[in-house]
C-alpha positions, 0 to 999 in steps of 0.5 A, spaced: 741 812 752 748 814 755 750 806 754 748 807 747 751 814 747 758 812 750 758 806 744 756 800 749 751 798 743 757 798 737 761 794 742 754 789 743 754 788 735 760 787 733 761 782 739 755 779 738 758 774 732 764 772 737 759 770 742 755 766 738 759 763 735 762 762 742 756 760 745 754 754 739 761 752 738 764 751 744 760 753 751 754 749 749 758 743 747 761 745 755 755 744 758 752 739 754 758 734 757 757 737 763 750 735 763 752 728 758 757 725 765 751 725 770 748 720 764 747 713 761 746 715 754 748 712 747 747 719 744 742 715 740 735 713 745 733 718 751 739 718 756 738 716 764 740 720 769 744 716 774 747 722 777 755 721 780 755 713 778 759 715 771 764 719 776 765 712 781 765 708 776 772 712 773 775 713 780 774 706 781 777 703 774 783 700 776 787 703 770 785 711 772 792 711 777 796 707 771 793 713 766 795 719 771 802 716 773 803 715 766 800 722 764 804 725 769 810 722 767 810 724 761 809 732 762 815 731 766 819 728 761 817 734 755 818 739 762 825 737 763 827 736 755 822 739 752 821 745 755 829 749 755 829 746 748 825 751 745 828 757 749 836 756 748 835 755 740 831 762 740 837 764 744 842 762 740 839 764 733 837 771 736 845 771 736 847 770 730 848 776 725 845 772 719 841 767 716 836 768 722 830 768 718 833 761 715 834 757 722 828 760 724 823 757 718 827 750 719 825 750 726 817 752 725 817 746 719 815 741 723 809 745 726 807 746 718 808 738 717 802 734 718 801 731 726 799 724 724 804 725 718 809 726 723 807 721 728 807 714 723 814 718 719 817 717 726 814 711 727 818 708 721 824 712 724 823 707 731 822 701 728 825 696 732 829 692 727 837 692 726 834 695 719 831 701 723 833 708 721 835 710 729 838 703 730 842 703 723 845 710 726 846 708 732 848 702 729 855 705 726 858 706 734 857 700 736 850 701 739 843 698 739 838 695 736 834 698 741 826 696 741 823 703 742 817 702 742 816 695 744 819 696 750 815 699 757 822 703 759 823 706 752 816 707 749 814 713 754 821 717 752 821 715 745 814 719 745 817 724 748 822 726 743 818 726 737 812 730 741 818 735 743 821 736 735 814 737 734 812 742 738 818 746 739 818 750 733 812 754 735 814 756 742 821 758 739 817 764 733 814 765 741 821 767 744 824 770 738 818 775 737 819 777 745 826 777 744 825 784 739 822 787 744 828 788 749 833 793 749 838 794 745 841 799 750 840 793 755 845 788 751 850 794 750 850 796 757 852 789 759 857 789 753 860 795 757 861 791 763 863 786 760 859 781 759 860 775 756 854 772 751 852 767 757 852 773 762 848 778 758 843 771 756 842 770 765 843 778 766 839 781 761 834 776 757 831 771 762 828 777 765 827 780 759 823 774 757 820 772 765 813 773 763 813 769 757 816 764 761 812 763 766 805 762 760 809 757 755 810 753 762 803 753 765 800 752 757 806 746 756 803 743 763 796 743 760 798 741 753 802 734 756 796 733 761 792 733 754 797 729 750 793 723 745 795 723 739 802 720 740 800 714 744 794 713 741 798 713 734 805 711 737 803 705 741 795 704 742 797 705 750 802 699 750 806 695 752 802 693 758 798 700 758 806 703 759 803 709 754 796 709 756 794 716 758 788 719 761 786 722 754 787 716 750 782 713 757 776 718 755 778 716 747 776 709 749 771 709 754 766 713 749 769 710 742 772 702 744 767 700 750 761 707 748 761 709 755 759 716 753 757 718 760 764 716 763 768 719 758 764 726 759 765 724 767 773 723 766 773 729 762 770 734 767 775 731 773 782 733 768 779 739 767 778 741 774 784 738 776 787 743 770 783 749 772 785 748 780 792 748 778 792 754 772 789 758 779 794 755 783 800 756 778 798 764 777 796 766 784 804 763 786 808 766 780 804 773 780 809 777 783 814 774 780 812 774 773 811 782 772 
């Protein structure tokens, strides 16, 4: 009586629909592959239990080290150019005395734009012709044609780029609504002391901004270790599995070769794999990020 006094049976009705909705839609799902790895199954006769065999399999497959170096080398490539891009826009069009609202819905169009939509208009900006859109560009100072997407060295960067234009728009509304929570005060004591912009943006904002910071990097590792649609769309993993990521590994082990159990496997591993690392990530910076 005293938990239904104090409102725990309010709290448990109107928490229920989020926890069914929750427990149908994705912790069962959760479950069911966690149980689908230790399996054989076509999802259509009864599966067979064949315990770890679908994780030696994946570990074993000799593409799995060229998927996580190409993951990995993705995630890099969109921390060292994706990653400062977002934040150095916000910055700059927190600084301007108008048009704020203008530059700022230019820099969320992308996220509105469709991905696929995205991904095969960029795709026609990258062909690798002298006709091409980025080759008759680069065509006016001399440069190019380059084979963007035929070519194992420039197929990865490429991805990149559109993968950053993107999603960068997103992470910038993200750092322009933490930047109206810092004080006025802040900027014109720096003012006062004679800051210049730059100074006032290392002084003043960045620490401002560490928290934020610090959870856009770690969701930004996870996003990239996710990354399917652009390889998948962009180049099918070619040239010579150059592209080939560990998601578009689990796209083709359920859906090319309906190695289901093997799919759910390498799943589970990059996720765990994430898990240990989000731990990881968020017991070393917990100091620093308050």
């Amino acid at each position: 009586m005293t938990w239904v006094r104090g409102g725990g049976l309010s709290a448990l009705v109107i928490g229920l629909p989020l926890i069914v909705v929750f427990g149908v839609f994705s912790w069962y799902p959760i479950v069911r592959a966690a149980v689908m790895s230790f399996q054989t199954t076509n999802l259509v006769t009864d599966p067979v239990w064949v315990g770890w065999d679908n994780f030696v399999a994946v570990w074993n497959d000799p593409l799995l080290s060229t998927a996580v170096l190409n993951t990995a080398y993705f995630a890099v490539l969109a921390l060292v150019f994706g990653y400062p891009v977002p934040l150095v826009a916000a910055v700059l069009m927190s600084e301007l005395r108008r048009g704020k609202g203008l530059f700022s819905a230019l820099a969320y169009l992308p996220v509105v734009v469709p991905p696929v939509v995205a991904v095969l208009l960029w795709k026609q900006f990258y062909s690798g012709s002298p006709t091409g859109v980025f080759n008759t560009i680069l065509g006016w100072v001399g440069l190019g044609p380059y084979p963007w997407l035929s070519s194992q060295t420039m197929a990865m960067p490429s991805l990149v780029l559109e993968a950053t234009w993107a999603a960068a728009g997103g992470t910038v509304i993200i750092y322009l609504a933490a930047l109206t929570g810092v004080a006025p005060e802040l900027y014109d004591a720096a003012e006062v002391d004679g800051a210049g912009v730059w100074k006032k943006v290392w002084h003043v904002t960045m620490p401002q901004l560490r928290g934020v910071l610090f959870i856009t990097f770690i969701l930004q590792i996870i996003g990239t270790a996710q990354v399917f649609l652009e390889p998948y769309l962009f180049t099918g993993g070619g040239p010579a599995n150059s592209t080939t990521t560990i998601m578009l590994m689990i796209y083709d082990y359920a859906f090319r070769f309906g190695a289901y159990g093997k799919a759910t496997a390498l799943s589970l591993m990059l996720a765990v794999v994430l898990a240990v690392l989000s731990i990881v990530y968020f017991r070393a910076t917990e100091r620093w990020s308050r």
